[in-house]
C-alpha positions as CSV (number, residue, x, y, z in Angstrom):
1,X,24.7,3.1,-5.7
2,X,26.8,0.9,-7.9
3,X,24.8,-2.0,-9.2
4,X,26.1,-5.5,-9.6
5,X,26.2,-6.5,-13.2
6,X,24.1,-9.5,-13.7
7,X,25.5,-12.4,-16.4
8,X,24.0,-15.0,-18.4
9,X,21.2,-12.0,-20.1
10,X,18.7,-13.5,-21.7
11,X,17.5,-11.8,-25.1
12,X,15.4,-8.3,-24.9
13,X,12.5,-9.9,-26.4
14,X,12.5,-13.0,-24.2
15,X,12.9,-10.8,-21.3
16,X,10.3,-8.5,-22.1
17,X,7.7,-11.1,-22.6
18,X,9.0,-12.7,-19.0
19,X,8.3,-9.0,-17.8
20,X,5.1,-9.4,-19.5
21,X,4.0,-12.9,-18.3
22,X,5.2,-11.8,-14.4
23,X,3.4,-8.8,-15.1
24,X,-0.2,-10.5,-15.5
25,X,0.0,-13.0,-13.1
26,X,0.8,-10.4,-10.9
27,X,-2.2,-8.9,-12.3
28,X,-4.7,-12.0,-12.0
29,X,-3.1,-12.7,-8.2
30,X,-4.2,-9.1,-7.0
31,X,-7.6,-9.6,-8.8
32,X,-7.8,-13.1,-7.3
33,X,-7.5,-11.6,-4.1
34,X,-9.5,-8.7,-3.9
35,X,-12.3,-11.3,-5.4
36,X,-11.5,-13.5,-2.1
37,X,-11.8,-10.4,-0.1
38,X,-15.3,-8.9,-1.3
39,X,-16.7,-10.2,1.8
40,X,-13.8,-8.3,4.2
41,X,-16.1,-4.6,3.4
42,X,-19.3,-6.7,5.1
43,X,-17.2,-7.8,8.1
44,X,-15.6,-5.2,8.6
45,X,-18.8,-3.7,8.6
46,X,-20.2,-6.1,11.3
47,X,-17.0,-5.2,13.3
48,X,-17.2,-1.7,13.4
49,X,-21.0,-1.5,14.1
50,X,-20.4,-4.0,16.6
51,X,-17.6,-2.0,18.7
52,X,-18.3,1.6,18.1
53,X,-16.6,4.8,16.9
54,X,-14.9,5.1,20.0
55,X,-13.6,1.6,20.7
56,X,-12.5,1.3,17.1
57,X,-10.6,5.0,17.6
58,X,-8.6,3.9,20.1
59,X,-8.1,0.3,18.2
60,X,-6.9,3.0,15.4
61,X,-4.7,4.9,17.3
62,X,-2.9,2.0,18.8
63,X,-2.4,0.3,15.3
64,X,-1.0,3.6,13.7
65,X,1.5,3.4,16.9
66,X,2.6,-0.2,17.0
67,X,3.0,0.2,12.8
68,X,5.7,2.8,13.5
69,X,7.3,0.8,16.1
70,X,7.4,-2.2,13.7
71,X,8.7,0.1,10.9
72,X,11.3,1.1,13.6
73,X,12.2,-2.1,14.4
74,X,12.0,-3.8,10.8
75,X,15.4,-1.5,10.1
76,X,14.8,-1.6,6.3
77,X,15.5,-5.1,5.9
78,X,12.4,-6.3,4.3
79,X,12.5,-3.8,1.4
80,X,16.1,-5.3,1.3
81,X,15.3,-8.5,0.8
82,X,13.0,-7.3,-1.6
83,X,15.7,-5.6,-3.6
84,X,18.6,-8.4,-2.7
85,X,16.8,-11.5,-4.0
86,X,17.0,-10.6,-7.6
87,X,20.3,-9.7,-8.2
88,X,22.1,-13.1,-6.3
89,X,21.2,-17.0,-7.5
90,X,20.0,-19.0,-4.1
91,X,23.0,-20.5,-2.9
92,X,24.7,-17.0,-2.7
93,X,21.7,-14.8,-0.7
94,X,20.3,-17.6,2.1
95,X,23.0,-16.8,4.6
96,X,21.9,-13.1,4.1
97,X,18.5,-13.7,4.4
98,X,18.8,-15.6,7.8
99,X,21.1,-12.7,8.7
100,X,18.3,-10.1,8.0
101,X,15.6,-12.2,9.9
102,X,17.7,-12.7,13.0
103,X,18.1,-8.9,13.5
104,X,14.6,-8.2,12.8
105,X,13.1,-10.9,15.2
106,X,16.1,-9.4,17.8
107,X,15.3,-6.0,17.7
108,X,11.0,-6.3,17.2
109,X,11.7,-9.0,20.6
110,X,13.4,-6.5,22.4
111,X,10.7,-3.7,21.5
112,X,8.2,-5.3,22.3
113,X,9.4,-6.2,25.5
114,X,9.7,-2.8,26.6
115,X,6.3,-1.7,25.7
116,X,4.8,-4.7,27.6
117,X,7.0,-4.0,30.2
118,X,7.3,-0.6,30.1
119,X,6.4,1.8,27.6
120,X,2.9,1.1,27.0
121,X,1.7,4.3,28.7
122,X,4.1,6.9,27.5
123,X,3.0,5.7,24.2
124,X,-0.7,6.0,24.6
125,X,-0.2,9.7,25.8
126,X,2.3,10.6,23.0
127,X,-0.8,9.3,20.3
128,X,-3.5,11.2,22.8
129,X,-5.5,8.0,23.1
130,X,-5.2,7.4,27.1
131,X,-7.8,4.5,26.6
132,X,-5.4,2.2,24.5
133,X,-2.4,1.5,26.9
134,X,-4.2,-2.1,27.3
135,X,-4.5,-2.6,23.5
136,X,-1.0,-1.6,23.2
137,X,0.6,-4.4,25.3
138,X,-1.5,-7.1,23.7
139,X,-0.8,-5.7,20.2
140,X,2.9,-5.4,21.0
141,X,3.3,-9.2,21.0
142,X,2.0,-9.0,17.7
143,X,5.7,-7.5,16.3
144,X,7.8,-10.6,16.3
145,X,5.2,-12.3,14.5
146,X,4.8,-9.4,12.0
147,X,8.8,-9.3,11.5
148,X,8.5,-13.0,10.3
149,X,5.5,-12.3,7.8
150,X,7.0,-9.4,6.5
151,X,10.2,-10.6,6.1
152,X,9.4,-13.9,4.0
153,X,6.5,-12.0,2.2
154,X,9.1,-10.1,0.4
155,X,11.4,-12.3,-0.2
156,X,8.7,-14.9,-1.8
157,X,7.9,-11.5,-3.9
158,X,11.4,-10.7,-5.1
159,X,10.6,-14.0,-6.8
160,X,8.0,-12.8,-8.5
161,X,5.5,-14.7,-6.3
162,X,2.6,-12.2,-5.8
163,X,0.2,-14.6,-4.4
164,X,1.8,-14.9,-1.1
165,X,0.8,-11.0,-0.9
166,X,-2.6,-11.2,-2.5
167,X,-3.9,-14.2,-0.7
168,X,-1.8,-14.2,2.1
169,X,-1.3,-10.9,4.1
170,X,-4.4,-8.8,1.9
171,X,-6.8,-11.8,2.2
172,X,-6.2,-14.4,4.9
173,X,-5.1,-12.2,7.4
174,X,-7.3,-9.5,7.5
175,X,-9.9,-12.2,7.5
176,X,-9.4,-14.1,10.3
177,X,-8.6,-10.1,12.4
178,X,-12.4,-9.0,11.3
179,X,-13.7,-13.1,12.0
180,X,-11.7,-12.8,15.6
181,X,-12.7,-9.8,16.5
182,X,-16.6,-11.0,15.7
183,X,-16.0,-14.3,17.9
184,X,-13.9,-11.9,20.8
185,X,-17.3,-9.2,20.5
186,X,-19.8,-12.5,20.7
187,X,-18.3,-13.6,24.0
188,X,-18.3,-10.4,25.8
189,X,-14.6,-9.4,25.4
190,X,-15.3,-5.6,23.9
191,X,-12.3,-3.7,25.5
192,X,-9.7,-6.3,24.2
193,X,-11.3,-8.0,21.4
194,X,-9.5,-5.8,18.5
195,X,-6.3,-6.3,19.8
196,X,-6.7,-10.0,20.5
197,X,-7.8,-10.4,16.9
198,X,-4.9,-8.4,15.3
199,X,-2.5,-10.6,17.4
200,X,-4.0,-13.9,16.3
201,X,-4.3,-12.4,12.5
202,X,-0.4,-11.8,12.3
203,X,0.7,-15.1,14.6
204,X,-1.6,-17.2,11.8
205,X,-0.1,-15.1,9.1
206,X,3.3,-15.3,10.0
207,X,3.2,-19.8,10.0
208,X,1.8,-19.7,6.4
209,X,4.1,-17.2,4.9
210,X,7.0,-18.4,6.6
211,X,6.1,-22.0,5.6
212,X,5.9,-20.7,2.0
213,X,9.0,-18.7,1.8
214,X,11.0,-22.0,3.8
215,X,12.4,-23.0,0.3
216,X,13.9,-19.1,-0.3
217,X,16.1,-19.0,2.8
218,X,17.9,-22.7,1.7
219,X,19.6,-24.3,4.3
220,X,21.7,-22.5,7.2
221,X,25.7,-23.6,7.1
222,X,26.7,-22.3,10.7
223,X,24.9,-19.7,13.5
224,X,28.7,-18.0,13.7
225,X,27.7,-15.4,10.7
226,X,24.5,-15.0,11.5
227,X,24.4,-11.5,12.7
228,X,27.1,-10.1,9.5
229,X,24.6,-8.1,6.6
230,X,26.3,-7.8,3.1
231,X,27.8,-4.6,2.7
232,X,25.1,-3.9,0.0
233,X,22.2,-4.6,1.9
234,X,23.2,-2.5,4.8
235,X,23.8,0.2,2.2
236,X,20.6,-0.2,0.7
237,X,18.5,-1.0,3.8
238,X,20.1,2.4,5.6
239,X,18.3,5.3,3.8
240,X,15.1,3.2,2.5
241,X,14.7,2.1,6.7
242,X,14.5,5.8,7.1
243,X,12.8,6.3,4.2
244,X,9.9,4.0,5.8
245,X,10.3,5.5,9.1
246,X,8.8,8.8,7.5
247,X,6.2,7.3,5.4
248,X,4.7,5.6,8.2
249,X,5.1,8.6,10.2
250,X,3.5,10.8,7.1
251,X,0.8,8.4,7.0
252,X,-0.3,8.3,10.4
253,X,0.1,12.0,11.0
254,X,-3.4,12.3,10.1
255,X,-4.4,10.2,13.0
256,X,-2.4,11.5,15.6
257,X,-3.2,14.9,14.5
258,X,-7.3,14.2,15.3
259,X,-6.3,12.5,18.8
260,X,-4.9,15.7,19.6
261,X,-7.4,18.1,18.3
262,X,-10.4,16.1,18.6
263,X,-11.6,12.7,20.1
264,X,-11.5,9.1,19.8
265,X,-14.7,9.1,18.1
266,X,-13.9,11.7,14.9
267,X,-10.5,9.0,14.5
268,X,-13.0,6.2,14.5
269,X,-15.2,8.0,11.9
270,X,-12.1,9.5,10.0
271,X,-10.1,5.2,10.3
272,X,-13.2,3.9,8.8
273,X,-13.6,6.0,6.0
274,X,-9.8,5.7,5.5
275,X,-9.9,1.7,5.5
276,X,-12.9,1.6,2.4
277,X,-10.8,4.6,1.1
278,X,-7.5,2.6,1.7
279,X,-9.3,-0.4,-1.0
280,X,-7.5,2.0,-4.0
281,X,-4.1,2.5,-2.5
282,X,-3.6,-1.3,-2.0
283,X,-4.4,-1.9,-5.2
284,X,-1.0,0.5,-6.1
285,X,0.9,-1.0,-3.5
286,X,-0.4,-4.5,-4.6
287,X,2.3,-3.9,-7.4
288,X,5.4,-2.4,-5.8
289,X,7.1,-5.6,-5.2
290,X,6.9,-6.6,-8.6
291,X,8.1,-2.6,-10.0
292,X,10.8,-2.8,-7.3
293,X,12.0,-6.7,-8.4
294,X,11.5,-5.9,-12.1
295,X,13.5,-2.3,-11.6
296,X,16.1,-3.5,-9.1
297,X,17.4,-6.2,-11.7
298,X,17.0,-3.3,-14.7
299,X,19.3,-1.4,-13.0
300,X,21.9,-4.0,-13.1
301,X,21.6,-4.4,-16.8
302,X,20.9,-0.6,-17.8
303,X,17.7,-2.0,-20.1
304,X,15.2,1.0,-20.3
305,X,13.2,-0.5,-23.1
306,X,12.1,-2.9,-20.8
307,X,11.6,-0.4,-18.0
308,X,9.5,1.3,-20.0
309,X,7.6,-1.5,-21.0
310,X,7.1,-3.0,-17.7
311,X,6.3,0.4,-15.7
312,X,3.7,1.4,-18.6
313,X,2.3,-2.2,-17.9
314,X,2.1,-2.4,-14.5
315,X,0.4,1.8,-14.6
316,X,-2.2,0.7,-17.0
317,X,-3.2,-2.3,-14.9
318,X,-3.3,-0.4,-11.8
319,X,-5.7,2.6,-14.0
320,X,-7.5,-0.1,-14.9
321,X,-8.3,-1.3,-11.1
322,X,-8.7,1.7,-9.7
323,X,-10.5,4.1,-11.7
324,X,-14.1,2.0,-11.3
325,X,-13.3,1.8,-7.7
326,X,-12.6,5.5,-7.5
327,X,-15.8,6.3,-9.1
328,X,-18.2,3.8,-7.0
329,X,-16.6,5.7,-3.9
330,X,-16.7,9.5,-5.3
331,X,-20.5,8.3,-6.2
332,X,-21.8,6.2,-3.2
333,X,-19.8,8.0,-0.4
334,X,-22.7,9.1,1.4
335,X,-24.6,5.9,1.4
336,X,-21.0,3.7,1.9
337,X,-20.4,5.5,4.8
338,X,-24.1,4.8,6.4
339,X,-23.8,1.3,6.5
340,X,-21.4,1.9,9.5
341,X,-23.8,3.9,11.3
342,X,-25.9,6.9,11.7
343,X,-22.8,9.0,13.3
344,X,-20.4,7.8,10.6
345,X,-22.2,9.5,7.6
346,X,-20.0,12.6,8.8
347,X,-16.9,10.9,6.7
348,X,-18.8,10.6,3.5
349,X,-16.6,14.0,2.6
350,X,-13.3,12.0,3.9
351,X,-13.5,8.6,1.6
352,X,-14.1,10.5,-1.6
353,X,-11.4,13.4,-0.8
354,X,-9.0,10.0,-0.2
355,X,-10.5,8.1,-2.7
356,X,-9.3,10.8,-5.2
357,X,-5.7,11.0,-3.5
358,X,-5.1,7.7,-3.6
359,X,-6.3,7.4,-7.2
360,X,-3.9,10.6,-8.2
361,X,-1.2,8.5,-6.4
362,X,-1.7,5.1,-8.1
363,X,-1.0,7.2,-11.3
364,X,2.3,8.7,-10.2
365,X,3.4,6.8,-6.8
366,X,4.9,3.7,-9.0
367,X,7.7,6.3,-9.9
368,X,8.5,6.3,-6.5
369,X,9.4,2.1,-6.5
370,X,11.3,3.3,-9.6
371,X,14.0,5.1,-7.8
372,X,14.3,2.4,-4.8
373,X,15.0,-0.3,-8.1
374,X,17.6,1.6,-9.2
375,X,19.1,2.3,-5.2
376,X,17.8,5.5,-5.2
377,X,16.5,5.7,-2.0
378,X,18.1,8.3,-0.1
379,X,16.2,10.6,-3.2
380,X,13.0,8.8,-1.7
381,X,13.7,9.7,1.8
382,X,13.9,13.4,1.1
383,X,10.7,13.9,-0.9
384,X,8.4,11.7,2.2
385,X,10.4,14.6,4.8
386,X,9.4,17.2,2.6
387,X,5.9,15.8,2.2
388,X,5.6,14.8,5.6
389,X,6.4,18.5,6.5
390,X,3.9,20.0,4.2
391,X,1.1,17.7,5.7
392,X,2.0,18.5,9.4
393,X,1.8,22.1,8.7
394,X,-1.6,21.6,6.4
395,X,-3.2,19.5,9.3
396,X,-2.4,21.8,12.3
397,X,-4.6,24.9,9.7
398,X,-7.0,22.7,8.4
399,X,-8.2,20.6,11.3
400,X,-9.3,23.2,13.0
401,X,-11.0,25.0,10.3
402,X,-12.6,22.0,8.7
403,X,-12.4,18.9,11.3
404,X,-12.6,15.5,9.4
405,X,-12.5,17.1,6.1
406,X,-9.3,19.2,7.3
407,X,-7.5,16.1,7.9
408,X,-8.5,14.4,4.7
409,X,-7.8,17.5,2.4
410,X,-4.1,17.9,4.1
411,X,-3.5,14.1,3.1
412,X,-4.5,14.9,-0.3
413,X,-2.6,18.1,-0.7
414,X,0.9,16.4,0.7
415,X,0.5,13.0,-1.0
416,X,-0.6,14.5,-4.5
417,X,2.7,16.7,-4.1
418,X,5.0,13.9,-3.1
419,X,3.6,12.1,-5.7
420,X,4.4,14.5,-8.2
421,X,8.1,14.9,-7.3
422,X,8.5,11.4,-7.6
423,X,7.2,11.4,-11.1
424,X,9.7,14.4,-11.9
425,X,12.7,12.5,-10.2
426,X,12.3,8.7,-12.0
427,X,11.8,11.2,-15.3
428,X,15.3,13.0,-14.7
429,X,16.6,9.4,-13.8
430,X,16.3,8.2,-16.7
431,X,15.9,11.2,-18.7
432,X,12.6,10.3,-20.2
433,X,9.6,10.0,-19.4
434,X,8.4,6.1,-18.4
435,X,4.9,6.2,-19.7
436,X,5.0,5.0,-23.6
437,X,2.4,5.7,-26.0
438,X,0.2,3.5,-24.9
439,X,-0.1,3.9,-21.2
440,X,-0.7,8.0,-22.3
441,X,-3.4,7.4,-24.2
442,X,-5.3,4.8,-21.5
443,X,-4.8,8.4,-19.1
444,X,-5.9,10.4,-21.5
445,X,-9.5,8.5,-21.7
446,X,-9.7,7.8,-18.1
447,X,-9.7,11.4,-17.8
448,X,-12.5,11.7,-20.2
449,X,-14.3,9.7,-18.1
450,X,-13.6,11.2,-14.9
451,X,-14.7,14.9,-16.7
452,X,-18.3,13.3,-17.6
453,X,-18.8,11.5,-14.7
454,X,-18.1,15.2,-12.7
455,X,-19.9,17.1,-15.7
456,X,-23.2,14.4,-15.1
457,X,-22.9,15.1,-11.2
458,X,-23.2,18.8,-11.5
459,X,-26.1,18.8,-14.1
460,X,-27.8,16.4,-12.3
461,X,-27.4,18.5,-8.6
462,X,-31.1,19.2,-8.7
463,X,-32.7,16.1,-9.9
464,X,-32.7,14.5,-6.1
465,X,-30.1,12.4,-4.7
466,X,-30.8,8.9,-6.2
467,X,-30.9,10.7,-9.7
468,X,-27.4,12.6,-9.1
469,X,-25.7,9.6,-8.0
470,X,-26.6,6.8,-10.2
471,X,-27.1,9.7,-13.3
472,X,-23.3,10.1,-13.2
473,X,-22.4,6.5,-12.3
474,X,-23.9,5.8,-15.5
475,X,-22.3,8.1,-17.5
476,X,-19.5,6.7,-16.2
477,X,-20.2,3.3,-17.0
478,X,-20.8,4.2,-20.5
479,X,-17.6,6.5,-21.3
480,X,-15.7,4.0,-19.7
481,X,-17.1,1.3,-22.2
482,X,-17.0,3.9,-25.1
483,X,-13.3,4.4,-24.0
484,X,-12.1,0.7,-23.9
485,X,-13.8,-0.1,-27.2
486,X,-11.9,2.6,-28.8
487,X,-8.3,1.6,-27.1
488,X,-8.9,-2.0,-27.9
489,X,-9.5,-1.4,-31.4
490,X,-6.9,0.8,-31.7
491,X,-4.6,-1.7,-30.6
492,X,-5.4,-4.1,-32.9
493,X,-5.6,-1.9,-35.9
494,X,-2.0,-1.2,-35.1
495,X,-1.4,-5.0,-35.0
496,X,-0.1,-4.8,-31.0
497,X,0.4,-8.4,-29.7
498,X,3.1,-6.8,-26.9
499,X,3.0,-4.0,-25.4
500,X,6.4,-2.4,-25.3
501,X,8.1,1.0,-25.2
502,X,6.4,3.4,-27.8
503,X,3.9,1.0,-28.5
504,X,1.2,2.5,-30.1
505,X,-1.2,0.3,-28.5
506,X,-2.7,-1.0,-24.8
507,X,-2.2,-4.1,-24.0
């Protein structure tokens, strides 16, 4: 896609270090959340004890649905708006914005009208969850207000404004779902209670990001345009909508897949060892918007030193997140998974097997915001058909071989290839590869550490179970120490203060 060129550049350096500075306040908003939300695993906890496997199946089921009707009806245009705000100054992109959030709120209206009204139970049977054509309506009401947070979520980030994710939709909202749900189980209304509590979660969400992003849509000249897109946006928003369309469909294959070769109870075992397992993904997907903004306006200026600088950045601070996560879940999943219950130790196997996926993926999946920057996104579309194909086929031979494990190895297997392509497509993008010096040599260690910790486990296999698991926790701990000590004085024996493309050091 032809890009816009953008005027007024600032300087390389000054731009980098704005890169930089966005960068780690990105950074300390996602840590800032996640440290608001260390009390969500607890609740959520409480929540899934309280309602059971089976209730919380269905719950599942349902979600996974209604998520791909939203992504239906959202036609793209939030990852547009994500894209459009940095490359037009205010007064140019408000009537656009209005135009994108008048389709979304007509279309998500309209949808879930019909599923109220009509669909609700053709639904349930297509997901092979009967039981959920009550949880369905309720949740349907739910899309409007999730068009609206969506929508101004993502346009607040395309100013680089990560809070309004962090604190926002990752903390307050899943929140006040699990505090709902509580209050709802408390007063004796099991069967509807999850739904209710979704529905009341994304109505609350939607007033505070809305009231947030009021100042990014500007004021509204006339209703008569209301319902024109840009050209661009409608160009952009076409492949990426169906771009999202399959990756919602590739990510809830794996659900669908046990509704229809199992029970509601293995997808409330499998959805709970998915949501503790899901903690690493978010922490990729924490910074997409911020890849996608910084890429989107690279594009228009055809700066690759500060691609490079920026993606490296925002890779290492993801590794850095995510590989002590990773290893408390690869160590603990046994005992993790019992706090839910006696019947859900059987998905210890699942949150390590996704633990490790969605690990491999923070690595490589950032390539993959690369290509939508730069308006790539019909290349994005291709690889999540291809990937969604491969995991379709892997789930229908390993499910019934291997039952919960089956369905967690098949997620692996796809999302580990997808991720992979995506890497080798942002590399023939640019023509290099987007990892400097510095960000190689933080993966290099990590995977030090990751050997020993796996080298500890197996020695230790004998030793009892307490012994095995904390053993290689600790060897760990210490490599990982070991590691950083030598990175950070590697950087400053090179005299790093920035960390930029072929910078020797880690910032």
């Amino acid at each position: 896609m032809p890009a816009e060129r953008l005027t007024d550049e600032p300087s390389t350096e000054g731009a980098s270090a704005r890169d930089a500075r966005d960068l780690r306040r990105g950074f300390v908003a996602n840590l800032s959340g996640y440290a608001a939300r260390l009390s969500l695993p607890v609740l959520n906890l409480l929540v899934i004890r309280q309602y059971g496997a089976e209730l919380f199946g269905e719950f599942a089921i349902a979600q996974a649905s209604l998520v791909g009707v939203w992504r239906f009806g959202s036609l793209g245009l939030d990852k547009a708006a994500l894209w459009w705000v940095p490359r037009r100054g205010e007064a140019s992109h408000a009537t656009a914005l209005w135009s994108m959030l008048f389709w979304m709120l007509l279309l998500n209206g309209l949808l879930a009208a019909l599923i109220v009204l009509f669909l609700a139970p053709g639904l349930a049977e297509w997901s092979g969850a009967r039981g959920s054509v009550l949880a369905l309506r309720w949740m349907a009401l739910g899309l409007v207000p999730t068009a609206i947070l969506e929508l101004t979520i993502h346009v607040v980030m395309g100013a680089r404004n990560m809070a309004v994710r962090a604190f926002v939709r990752d903390g307050f909202v899943p929140a006040l779902q699990v505090v709902t749900a509580l209050v709802a189980s408390f007063l004796g209304w099991r069967q509807l209670g999850l739904p209710i509590s979704f529905l009341v979660s994304v109505s609350a969400g939607a007033l505070v990001a809305g009231w947030m992003a009021r100042r990014s849509f500007g004021p509204l000249a006339s209703l008569a345009g209301i319902w024109r897109l840009p050209p661009p946006v409608l160009r952009y928003a076409g492949p990426i909508w169906l771009s999202e369309l399959a990756s919602t469909l590739a990510g809830r294959l794996d659900v669908y897949a046990l509704a229809q070769l199992s029970d509601a109870r293995s997808v409330g075992i499998y959805a709970a060892a998915s949501q503790v397992a899901g903690s690493l993904r978010a922490v990729r997907q924490s910074f997409d918007p911020i890849v996608l903004s910084l890429c989107s306006e690279l594009s228009a200026r055809g700066d690759r030193a500060r691609l490079v600088a920026g993606f490296s950045r925002a890779t290492a601070m993801v590794v850095a997140i995510q590989l002590p996560l990773w290893a408390t879940l690869f160590c603990f999943d046994e005992w993790l998974m019992s706090l839910f219950g006696a019947d859900f130790r059987a998905g210890a196997g699942v949150l390590w097997m996704l633990a490790s996926c969605w690990a491999i993926n923070g690595v490589l999946g950032l390539n993959g915001i690369v290509l939508l920057g730069y308006g790539r996104s019909g290349w994005t579309l291709a690889s999540m058909l291809l990937a969604s194909l491969v995991m379709w086929i892997a789930l229908s031979v390993f499910i019934p071989r291997w039952g919960l494990e089956g369905a967690a190895a098949a997620v692996t297997l796809s999302y580990t290839l997808l991720s992979a392509g995506l890497a080798w497509l942002a590399c023939k993008l640019g023509g290099t590869s987007l990892y400097d010096r510095g960000v190689e040599r933080l993966l290099g260690f990590a995977s030090v550490a990751v050997v020993c910790l796996l080298g500890a486990w197996f020695a230790l296999s004998s030793s009892g179970d307490v012994a095995q698991r904390g053993g290689a926790y600790v060897v760990f701990l210490l490599v990982s120490a070991l590691a950083y000590g030598r990175l950070r004085s590697q950087r400053l024996g090179a005299g790093s203060v920035a960390y930029s493309a072929g910078d020797s050091g880690v910032h």
